[in-house]
Kinemage of the C-alpha trace (Angstrom):
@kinemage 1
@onewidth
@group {chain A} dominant
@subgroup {mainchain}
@vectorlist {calphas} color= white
{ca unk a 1} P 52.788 67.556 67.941
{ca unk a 2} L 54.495 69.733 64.906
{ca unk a 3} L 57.772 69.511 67.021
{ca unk a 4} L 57.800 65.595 67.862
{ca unk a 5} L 59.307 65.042 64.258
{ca unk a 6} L 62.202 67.253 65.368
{ca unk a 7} L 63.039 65.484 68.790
{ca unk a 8} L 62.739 61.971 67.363
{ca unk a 9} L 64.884 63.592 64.079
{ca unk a 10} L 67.618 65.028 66.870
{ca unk a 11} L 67.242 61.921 68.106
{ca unk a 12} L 68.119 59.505 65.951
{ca unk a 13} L 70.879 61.913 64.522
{ca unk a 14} L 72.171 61.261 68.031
{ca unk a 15} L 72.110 57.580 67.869
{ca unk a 16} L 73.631 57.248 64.843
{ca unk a 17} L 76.507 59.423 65.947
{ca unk a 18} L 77.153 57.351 69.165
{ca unk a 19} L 76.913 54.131 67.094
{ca unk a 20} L 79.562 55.074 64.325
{ca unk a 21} L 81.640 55.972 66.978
{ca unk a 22} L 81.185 53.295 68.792
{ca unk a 23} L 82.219 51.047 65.494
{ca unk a 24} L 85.225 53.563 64.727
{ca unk a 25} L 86.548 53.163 67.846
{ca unk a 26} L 85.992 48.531 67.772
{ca unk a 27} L 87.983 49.298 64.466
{ca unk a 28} L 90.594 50.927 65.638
{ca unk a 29} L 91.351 48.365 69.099
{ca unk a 30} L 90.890 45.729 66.525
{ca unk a 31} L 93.752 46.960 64.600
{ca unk a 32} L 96.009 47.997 67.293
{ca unk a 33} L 95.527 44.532 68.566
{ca unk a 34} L 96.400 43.171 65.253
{ca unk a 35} L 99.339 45.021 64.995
{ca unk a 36} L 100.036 44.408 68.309
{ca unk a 37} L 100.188 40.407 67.798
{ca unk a 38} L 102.156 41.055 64.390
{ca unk a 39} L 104.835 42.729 66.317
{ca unk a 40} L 105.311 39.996 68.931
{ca unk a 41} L 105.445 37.710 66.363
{ca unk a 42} L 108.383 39.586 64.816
{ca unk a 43} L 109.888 40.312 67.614
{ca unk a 44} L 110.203 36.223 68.128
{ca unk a 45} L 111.893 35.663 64.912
């Protein structure tokens, strides 16, 4: 039992890693696609 605390800690540190880079990566498509709609708006002008 002395080394559940270090799976569920490894764990967790895992889960938090796939989740921020799982919001990185929404905020960068986000942005591309922001940009992307920016330029075709320019590019209408």
């Amino acid at each position: 039992m002395n080394r559940s605390w270090v799976i569920w800690t490894v764990l967790a540190v895992c889960a938090l890693l796939i989740v921020g880079a799982m919001a990185w990566s929404t905020n960068k498509v986000l942005d591309l696609e922001r940009r992307q709609v920016e330029a075709e708006a320019a590019a209408e002008l």
